[in-house]
C-alpha positions as CSV (number, residue, x, y, z in Angstrom):
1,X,-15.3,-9.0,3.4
2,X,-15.4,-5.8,0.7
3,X,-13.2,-4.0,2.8
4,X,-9.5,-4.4,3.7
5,X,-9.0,-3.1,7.5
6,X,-5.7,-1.4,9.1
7,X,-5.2,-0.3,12.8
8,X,-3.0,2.1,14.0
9,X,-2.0,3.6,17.5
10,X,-0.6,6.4,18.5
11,X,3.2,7.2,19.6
12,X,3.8,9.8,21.5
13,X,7.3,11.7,23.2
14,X,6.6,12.8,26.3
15,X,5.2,16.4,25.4
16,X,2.4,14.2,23.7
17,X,3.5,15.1,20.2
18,X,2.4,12.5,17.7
19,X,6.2,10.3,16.7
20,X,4.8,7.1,15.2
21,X,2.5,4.7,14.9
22,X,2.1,0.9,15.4
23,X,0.2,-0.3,12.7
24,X,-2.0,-3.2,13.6
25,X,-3.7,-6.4,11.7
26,X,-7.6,-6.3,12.0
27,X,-10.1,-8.0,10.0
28,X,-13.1,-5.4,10.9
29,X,-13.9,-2.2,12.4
30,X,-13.1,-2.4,16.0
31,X,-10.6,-1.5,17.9
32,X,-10.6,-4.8,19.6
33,X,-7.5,-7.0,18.5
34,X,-8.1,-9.4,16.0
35,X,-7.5,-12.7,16.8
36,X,-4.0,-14.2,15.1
37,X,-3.3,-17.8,14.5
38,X,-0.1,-16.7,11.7
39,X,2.1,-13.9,12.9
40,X,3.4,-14.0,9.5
41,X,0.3,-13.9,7.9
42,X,-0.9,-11.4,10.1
43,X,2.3,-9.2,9.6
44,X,1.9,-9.3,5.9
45,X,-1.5,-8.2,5.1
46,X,-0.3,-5.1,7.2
47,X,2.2,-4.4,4.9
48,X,0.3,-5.4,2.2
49,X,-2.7,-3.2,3.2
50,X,-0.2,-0.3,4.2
51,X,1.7,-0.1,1.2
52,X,-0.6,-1.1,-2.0
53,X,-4.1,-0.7,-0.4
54,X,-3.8,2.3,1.9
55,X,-0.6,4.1,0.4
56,X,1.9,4.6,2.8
57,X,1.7,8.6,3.3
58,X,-1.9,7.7,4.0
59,X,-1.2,5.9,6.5
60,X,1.9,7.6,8.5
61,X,2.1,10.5,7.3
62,X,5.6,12.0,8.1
63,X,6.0,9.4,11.0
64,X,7.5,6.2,11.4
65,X,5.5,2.4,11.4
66,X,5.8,-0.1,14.0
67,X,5.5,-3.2,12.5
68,X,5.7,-7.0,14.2
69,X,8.0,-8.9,12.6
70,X,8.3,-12.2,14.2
71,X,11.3,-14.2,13.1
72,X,9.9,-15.6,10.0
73,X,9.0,-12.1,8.6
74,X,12.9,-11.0,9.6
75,X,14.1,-14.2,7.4
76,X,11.7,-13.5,4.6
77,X,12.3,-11.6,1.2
78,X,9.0,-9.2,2.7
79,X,11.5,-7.2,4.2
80,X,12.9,-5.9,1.4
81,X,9.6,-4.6,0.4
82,X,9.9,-2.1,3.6
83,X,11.8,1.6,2.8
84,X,14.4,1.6,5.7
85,X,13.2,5.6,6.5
86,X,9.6,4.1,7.0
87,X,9.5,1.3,9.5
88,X,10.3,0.0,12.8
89,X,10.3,-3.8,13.2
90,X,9.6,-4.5,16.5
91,X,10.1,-7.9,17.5
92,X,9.2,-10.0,20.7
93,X,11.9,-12.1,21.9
94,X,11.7,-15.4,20.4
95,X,11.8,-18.9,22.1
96,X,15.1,-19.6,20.6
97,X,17.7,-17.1,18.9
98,X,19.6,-18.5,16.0
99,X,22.5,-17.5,14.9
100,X,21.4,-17.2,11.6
101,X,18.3,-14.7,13.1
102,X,21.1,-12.6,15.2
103,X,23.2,-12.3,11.4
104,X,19.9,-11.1,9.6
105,X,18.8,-8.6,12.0
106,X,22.8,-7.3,12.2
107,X,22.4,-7.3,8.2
108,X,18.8,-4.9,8.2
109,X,20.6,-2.6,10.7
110,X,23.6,-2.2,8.8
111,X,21.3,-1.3,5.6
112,X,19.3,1.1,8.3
113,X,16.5,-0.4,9.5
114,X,15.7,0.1,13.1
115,X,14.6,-2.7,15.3
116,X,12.2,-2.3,18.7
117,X,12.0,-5.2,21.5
118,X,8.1,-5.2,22.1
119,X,6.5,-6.2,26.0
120,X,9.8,-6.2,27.2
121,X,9.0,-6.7,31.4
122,X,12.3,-8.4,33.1
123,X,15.9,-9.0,31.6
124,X,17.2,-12.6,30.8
125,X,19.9,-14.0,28.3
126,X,17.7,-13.5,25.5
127,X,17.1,-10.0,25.7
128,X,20.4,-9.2,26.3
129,X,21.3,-10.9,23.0
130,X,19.1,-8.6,21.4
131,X,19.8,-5.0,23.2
132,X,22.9,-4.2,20.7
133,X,20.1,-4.4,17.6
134,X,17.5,-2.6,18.9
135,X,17.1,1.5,19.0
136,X,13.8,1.1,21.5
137,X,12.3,-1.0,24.2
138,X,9.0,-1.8,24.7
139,X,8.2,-2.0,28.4
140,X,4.9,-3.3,29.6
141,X,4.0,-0.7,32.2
142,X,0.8,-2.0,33.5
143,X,2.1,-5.8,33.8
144,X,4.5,-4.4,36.6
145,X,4.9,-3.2,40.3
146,X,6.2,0.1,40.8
147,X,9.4,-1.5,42.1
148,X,9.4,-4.1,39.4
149,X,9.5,-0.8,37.1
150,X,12.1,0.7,38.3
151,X,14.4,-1.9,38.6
152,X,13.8,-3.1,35.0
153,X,14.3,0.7,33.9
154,X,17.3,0.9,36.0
155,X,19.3,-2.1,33.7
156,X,17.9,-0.9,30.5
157,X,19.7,2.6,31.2
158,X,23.2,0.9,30.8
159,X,22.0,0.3,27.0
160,X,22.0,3.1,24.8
161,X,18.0,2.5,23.8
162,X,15.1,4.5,23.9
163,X,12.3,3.8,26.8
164,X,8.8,3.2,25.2
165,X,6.3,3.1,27.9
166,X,3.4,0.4,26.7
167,X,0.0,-0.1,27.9
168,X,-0.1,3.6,29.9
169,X,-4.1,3.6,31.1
170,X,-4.0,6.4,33.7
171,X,-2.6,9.8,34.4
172,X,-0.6,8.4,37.3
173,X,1.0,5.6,34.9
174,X,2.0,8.7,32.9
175,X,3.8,10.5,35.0
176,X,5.4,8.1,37.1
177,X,6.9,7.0,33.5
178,X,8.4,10.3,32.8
179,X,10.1,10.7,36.6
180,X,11.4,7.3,35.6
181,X,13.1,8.6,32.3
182,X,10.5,7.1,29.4
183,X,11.0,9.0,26.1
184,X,7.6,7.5,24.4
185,X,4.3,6.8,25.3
186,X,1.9,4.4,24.2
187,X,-1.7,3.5,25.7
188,X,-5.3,4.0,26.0
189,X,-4.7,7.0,27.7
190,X,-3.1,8.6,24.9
191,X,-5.2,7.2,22.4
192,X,-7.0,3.7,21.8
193,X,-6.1,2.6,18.1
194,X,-8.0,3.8,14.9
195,X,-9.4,1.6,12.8
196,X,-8.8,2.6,8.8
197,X,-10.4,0.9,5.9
198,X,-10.8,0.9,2.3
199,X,-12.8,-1.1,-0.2
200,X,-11.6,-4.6,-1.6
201,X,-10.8,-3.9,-5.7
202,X,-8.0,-6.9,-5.4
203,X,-7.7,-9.1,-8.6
204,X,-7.8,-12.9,-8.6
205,X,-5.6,-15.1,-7.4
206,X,-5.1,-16.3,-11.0
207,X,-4.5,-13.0,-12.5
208,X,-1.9,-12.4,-9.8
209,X,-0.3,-16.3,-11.0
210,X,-0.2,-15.5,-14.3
211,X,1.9,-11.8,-13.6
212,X,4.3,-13.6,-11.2
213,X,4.7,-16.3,-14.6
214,X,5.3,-13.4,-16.5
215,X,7.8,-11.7,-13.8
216,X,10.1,-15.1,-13.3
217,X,10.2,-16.0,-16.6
218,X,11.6,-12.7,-17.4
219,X,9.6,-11.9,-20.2
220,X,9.7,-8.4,-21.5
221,X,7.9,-5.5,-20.2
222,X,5.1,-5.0,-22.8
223,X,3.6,-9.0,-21.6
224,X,3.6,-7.4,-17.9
225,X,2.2,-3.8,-18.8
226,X,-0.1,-5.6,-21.0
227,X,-1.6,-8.2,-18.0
228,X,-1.5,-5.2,-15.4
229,X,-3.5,-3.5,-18.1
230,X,-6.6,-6.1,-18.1
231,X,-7.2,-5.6,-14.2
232,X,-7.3,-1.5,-13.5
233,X,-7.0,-2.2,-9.6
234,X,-4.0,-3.6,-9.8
235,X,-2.8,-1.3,-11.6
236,X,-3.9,1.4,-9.3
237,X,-1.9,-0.8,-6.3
238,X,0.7,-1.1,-8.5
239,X,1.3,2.7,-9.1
240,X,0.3,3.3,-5.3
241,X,2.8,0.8,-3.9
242,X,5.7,2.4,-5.8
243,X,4.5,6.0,-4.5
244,X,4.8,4.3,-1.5
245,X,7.8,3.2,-1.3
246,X,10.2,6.2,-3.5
247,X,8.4,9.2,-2.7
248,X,11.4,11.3,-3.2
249,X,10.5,10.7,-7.0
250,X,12.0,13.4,-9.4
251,X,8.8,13.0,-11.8
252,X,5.8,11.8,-11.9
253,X,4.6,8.1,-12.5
254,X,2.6,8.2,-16.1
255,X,2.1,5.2,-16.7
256,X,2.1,0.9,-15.4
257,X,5.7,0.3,-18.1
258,X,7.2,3.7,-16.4
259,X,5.8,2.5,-12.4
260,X,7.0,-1.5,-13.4
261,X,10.4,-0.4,-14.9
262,X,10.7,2.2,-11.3
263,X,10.3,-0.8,-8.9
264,X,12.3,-2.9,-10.8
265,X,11.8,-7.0,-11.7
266,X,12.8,-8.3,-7.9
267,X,10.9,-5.7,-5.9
268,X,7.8,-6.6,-8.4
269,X,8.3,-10.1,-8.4
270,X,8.0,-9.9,-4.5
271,X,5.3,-7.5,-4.2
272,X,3.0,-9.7,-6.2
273,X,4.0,-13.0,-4.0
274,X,2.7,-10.7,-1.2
275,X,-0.7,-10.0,-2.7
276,X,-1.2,-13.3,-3.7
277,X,-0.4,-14.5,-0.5
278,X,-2.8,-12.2,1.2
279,X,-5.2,-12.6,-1.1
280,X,-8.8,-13.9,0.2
281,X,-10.4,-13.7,-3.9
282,X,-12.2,-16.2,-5.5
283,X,-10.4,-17.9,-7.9
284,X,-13.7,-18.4,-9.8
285,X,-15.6,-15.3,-9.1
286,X,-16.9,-13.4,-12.1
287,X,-15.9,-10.1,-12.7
288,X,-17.3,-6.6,-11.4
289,X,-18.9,-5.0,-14.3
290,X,-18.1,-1.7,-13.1
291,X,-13.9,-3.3,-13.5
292,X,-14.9,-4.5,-17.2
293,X,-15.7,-1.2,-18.2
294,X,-13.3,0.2,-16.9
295,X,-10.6,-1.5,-18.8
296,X,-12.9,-1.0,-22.0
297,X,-12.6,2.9,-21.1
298,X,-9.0,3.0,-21.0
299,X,-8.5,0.9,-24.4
300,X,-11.0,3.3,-25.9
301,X,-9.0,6.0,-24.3
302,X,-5.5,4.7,-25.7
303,X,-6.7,4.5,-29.2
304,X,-8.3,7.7,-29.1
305,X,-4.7,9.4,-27.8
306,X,-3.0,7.2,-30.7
307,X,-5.2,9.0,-33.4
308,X,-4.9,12.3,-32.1
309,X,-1.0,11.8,-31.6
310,X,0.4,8.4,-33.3
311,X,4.1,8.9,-32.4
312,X,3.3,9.7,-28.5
313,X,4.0,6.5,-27.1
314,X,3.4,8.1,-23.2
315,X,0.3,10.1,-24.5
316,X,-1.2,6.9,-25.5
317,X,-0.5,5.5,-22.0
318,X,-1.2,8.5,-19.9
319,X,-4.8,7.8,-21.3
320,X,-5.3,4.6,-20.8
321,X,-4.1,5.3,-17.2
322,X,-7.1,7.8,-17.1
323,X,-9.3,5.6,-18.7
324,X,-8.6,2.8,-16.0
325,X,-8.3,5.4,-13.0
326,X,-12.1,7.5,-13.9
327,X,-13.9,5.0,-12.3
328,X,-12.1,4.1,-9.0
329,X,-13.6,6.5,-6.4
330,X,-16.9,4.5,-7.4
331,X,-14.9,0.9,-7.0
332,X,-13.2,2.1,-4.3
333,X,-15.4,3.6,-2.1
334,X,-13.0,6.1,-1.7
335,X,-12.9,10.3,-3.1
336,X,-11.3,10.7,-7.0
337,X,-9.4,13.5,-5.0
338,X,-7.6,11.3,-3.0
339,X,-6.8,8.6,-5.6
340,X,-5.0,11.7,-7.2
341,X,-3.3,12.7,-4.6
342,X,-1.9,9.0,-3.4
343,X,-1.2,8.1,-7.0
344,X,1.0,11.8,-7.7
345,X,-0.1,11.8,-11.2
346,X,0.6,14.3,-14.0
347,X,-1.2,17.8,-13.9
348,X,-2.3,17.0,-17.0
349,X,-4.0,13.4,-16.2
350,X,-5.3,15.1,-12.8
351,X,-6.8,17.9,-14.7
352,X,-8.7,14.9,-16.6
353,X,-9.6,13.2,-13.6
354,X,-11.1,15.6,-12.0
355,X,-12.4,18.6,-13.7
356,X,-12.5,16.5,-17.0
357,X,-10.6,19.8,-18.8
358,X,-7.8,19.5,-21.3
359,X,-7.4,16.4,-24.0
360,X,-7.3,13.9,-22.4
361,X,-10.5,15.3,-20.1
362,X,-12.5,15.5,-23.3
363,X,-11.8,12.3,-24.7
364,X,-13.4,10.5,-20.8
365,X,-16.1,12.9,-21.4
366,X,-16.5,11.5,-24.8
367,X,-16.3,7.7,-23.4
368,X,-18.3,9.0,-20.1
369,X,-21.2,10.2,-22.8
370,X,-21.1,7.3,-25.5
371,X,-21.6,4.6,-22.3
372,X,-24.7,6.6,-20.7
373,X,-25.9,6.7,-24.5
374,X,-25.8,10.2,-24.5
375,X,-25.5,10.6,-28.6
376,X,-26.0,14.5,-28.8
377,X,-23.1,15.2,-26.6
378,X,-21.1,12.4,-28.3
379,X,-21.5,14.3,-31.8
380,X,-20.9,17.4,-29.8
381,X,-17.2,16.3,-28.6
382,X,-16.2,14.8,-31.4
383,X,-17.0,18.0,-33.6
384,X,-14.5,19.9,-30.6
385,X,-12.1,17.4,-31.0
386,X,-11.5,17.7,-34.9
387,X,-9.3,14.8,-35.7
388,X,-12.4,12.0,-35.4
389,X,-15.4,11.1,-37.0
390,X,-18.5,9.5,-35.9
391,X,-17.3,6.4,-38.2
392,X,-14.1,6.1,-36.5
393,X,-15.2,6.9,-33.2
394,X,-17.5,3.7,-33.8
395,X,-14.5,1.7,-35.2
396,X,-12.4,2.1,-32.0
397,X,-15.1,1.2,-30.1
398,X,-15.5,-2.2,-31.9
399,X,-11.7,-2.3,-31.6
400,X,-11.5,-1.3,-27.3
401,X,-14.6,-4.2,-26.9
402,X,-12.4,-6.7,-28.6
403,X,-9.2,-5.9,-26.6
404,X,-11.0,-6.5,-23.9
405,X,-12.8,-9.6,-24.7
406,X,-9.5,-11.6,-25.6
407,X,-7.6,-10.3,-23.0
408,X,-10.2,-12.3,-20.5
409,X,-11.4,-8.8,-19.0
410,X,-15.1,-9.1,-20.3
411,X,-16.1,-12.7,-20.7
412,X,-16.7,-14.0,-24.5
């Protein structure tokens, strides 16, 4: 596939506004539902799609995600991945309920997650076990009689929970639901679900081994920044996922040390056991060669910002961050507007992006101009810049090529 797909359907109160979403697995552009052999597989390529693929604000906005989580997702590390002020895991009543299941989901309450029973239709033992976790139920409208209904809504009144009508189809459904005291709505009447997607630009499963090595063995930060650096879509999830998940940032995220040192060495060590897990790329594929100049870019881009200003540590990596990031919209499909505005960059790097103004804009146009083999306006820009000369300028090229060859981005 060369795109990664997310569903999502509308929640609504029972004025229609928009409250949440569920955010469905699909593996193409229907709104059909996608046949699912792994809940837990299922369940994390949605968050891996929502968080690092999509970006979260993308995706929900200012609402809250339903998300399955069958039992295996609640006992897995993946949850901790989830912002407690972003999600609702809504969970359909297992076969058998552990005591070790009941503790976990006590535990993610306590730390503020919100739990919803899904296709709830009768009451038994089970349920009943779960009804002092959960904040909303799930009730299968359309797999019930109208006395059925009512008698169901009648015993889930004595639990302080919120009434999510499911599967309304018709006007009728609708309002028979409200007279019976439903706070949310959910249905093809409402809406049927929308089918988002964005182009694959995931790195191998080999590169993604080789940062968890780096992660576990608790080398320092310059080995990870350094292996994040040789695939530029990763480093664009990277930056993306952590927007995703703190959005109440004070400042902005420069550069891959400042976005790896923000997540912290767990959270990261996690997120990339996610991606390889819901990885589907080649082990052996070769390389786009649109990703192999990328990385040559932002090298060439970092040693240019090292000459201008050789003390500037975060100039240096604010340019290789542009460097990497000029050439996404094309790899992903997707507008350079948007990468901006999911990433939350610097005015300074957006400016760059986007207009190509300021120093760091001038020094991509310079890289833009010397790959089209524009030499005029190469000798043009380095005369505006005043700190390089054609000699030099040729020099860091050699140098950026090289970088990039023995770092395994371009092939030797």
């Amino acid at each position: 596939m060369e795109s990664y797909f997310l569903g999502r359907q509308p929640i609504l109160d029972r004025n229609q506004n928009l409250v949440a979403y569920e955010l469905l697995f699909r593996q193409e552009n229907t709104e059909e539902a996608a046949r699912v052999t792994n809940d837990l597989s299922a369940s994390a390529i949605v968050i891996a799609n929502a968080y690092g693929r999509f970006g979260i604000q993308n995706v929900l906005g200012q609402q809250r995600g339903f998300i399955n989580a069958d039992p295996d997702l609640i006992m897995s590390n993946i949850i901790s991945l989830l912002p407690n002020k972003h999600v609702v895991l809504e969970v359909r009543v297992p076969k058998l309920i552990t005591v070790e299941f009941l503790q976990q989901c006590n535990t993610l309450k306590q730390r503020g997650y919100q739990f919803a029973l899904d296709n709830v239709v009768a009451i038994n033992d089970r349920i009943e076990q779960l009804l002092p976790i959960v904040s909303v139920v799930k009730v299968d409208v359309l797999a019930l009689a109208a006395d059925e209904l009512e008698i169901l809504v009648t015993a889930l009144k004595r639990w302080p929970v919120l009434l999510l009508a499911l599967r309304v189809e018709s006007r009728e459904q609708e309002i028979r639901c409200k007279q019976l005291g439903f706070q949310m709505f959910q249905g093809y009447y409402f809406a049927k679900p929308e089918i988002m997607s964005v182009k694959r630009a995931d790195p191998g499963k080999l590169s993604l081994l080789k940062l968890l090595t780096l992660v576990t063995d608790n080398r320092d930060h310059d080995e990870i920044e350094m292996e994040f650096k040789r695939q530029p879509g990763l480093s664009y999830n990277l930056m993306r996922m952590v927007n995703s998940v703190a959005s109440d940032l004070p400042r902005k995220i420069n550069s891959i040390k400042h976005a790896i040192t923000l997540m912290g060495r767990e959270q990261l060590q996690k997120w990339i056991q996610l991606l390889l897990y819901t990885s589907h790329a080649s082990e052996d594929g070769n390389p786009d060669l649109r990703m192999q100049t990328a990385v040559e870019r932002g090298k060439m881009m970092e040693l240019i910002a090292a000459v201008e200003r050789p003390h500037d540590k975060n100039h240096h990596e604010r340019a290789f961050i542009v460097g990497i990031l000029s050439m996404l919209d094309e790899l992903l499909g997707i507008e350079m507007q948007q990468i901006v505005n999911q990433l939350g960059i610097s005015e300074e790097m957006r400016l760059a992006l986007m207009t190509r103004e300021g120093r760091l804009g001038q020094a991509l146009k310079l890289a833009e101009a010397d790959e089209k083999g524009e030499h005029g306006t190469v000798q043009t820009i380095l005369a505006e810049l005043g700190f390089l000369n054609p000699g030099e300028f040729a020099e860091i090229k050699i140098q950026a090529t090289g970088w990039a060859g023995q770092t395994g981005a371009i092939p030797n």
